[in-house]
PyMOL CGO cylinders between C-alpha atoms (Angstrom):
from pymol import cmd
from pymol.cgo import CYLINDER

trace = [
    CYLINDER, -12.26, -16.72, -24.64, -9.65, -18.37, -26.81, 0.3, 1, 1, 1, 1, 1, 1,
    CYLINDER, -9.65, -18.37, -26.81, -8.34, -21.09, -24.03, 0.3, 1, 1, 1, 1, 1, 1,
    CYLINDER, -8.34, -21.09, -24.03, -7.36, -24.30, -24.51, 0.3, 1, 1, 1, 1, 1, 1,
    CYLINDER, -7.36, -24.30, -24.51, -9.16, -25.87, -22.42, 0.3, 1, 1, 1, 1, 1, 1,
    CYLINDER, -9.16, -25.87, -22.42, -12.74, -25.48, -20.29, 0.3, 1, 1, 1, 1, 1, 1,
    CYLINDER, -12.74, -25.48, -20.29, -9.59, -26.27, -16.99, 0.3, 1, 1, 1, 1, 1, 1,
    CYLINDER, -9.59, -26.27, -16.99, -8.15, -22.92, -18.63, 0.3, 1, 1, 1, 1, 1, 1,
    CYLINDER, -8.15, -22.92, -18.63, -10.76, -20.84, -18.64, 0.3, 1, 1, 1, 1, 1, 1,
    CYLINDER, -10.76, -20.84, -18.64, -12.01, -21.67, -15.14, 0.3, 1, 1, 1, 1, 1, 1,
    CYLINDER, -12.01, -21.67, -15.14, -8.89, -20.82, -13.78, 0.3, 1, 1, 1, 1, 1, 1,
    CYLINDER, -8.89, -20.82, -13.78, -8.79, -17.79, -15.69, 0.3, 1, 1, 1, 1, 1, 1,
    CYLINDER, -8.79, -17.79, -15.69, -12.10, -16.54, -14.65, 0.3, 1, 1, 1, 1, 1, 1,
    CYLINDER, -12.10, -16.54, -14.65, -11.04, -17.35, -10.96, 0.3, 1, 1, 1, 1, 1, 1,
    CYLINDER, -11.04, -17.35, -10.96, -7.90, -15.39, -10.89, 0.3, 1, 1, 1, 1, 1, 1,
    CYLINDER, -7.90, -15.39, -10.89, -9.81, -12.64, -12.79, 0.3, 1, 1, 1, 1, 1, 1,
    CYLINDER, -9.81, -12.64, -12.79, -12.55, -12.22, -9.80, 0.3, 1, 1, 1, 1, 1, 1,
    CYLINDER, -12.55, -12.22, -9.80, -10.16, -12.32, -7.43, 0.3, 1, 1, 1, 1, 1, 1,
    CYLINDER, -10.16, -12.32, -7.43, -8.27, -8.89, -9.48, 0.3, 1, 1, 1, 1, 1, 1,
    CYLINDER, -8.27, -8.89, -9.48, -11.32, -7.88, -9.13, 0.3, 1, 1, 1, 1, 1, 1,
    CYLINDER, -11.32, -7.88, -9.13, -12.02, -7.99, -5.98, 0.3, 1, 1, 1, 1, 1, 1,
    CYLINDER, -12.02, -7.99, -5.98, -8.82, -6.70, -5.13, 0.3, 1, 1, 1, 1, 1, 1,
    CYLINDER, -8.82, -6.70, -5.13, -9.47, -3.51, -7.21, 0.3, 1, 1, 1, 1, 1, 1,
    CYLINDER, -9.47, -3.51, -7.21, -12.86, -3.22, -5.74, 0.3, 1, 1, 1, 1, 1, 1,
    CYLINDER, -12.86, -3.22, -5.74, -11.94, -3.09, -2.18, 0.3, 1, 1, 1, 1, 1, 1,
    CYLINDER, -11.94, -3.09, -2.18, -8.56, -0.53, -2.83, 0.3, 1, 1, 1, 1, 1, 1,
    CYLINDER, -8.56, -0.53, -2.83, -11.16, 1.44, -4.34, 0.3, 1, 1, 1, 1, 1, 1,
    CYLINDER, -11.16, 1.44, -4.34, -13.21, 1.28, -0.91, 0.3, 1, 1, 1, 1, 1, 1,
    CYLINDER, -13.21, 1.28, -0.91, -9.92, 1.96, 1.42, 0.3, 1, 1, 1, 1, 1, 1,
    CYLINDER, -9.92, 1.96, 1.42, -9.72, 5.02, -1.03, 0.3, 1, 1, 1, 1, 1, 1,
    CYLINDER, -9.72, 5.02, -1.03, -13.21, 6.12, -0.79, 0.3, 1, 1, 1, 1, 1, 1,
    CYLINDER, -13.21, 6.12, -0.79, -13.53, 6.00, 2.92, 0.3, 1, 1, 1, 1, 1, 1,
    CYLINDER, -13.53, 6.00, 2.92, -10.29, 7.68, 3.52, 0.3, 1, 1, 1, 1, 1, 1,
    CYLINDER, -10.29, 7.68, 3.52, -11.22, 10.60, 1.23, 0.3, 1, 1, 1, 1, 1, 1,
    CYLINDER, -11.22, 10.60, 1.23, -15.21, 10.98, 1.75, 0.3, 1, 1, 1, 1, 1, 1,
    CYLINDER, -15.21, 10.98, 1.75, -15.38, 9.49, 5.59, 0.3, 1, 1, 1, 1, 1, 1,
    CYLINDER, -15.38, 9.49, 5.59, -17.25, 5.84, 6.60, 0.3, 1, 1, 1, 1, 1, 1,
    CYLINDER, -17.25, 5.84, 6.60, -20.86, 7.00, 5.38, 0.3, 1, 1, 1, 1, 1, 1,
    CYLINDER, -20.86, 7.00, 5.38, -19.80, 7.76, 2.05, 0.3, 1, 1, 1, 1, 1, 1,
    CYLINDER, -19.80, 7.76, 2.05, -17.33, 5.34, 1.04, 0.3, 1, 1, 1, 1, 1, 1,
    CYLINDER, -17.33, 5.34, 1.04, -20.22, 2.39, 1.73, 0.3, 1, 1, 1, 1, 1, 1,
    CYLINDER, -20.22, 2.39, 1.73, -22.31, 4.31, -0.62, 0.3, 1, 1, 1, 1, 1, 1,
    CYLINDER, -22.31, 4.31, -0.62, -19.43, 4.35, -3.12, 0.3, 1, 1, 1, 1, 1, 1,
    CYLINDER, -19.43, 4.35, -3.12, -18.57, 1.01, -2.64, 0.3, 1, 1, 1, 1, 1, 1,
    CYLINDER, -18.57, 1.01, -2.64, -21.84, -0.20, -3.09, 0.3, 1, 1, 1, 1, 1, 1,
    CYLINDER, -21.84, -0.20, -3.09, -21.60, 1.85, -6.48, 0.3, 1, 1, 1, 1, 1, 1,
    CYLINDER, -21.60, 1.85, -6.48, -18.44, 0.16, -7.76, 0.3, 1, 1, 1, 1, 1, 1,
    CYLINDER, -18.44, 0.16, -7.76, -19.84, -3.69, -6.78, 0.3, 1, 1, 1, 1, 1, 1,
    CYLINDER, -19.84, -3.69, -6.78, -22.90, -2.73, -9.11, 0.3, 1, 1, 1, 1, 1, 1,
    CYLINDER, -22.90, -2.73, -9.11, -21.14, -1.08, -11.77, 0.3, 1, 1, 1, 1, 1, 1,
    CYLINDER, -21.14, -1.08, -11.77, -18.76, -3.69, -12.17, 0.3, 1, 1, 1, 1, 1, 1,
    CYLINDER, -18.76, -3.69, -12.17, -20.88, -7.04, -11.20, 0.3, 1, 1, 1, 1, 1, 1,
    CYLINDER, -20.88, -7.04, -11.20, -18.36, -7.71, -8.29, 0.3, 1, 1, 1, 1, 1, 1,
    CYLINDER, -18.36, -7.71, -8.29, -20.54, -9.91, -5.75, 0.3, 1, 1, 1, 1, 1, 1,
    CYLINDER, -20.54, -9.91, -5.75, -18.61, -9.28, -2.30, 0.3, 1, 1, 1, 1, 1, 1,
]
cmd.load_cgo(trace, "trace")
């Protein structure tokens, strides 16, 4: 990834998961709000496997 160290990268990877877990469960909030509980699991699960997230 162009870092300058292995250190650099691994905390770069960490904050990165993190974003993305952030992202992933704002998109959930969003879901359930707009489609109701039953849905926004479904969704959710949908996002996680899109994007790899492991929550």
């Amino acid at each position: 990834m162009g870092h300058s160290s292995t250190r650099a990268t691994l905390i770069y990877q960490h904050i990165a998961m993190e974003r993305d877990r952030a992202i992933a469960d704002a998109l959930g909030k969003l879901a359930e709000k707009r489609n109701g509980h039953r849905r926004s699991k479904s969704a959710l699960e949908t996002i996680k496997a899109r994007s790899g997230i492991s929550l």
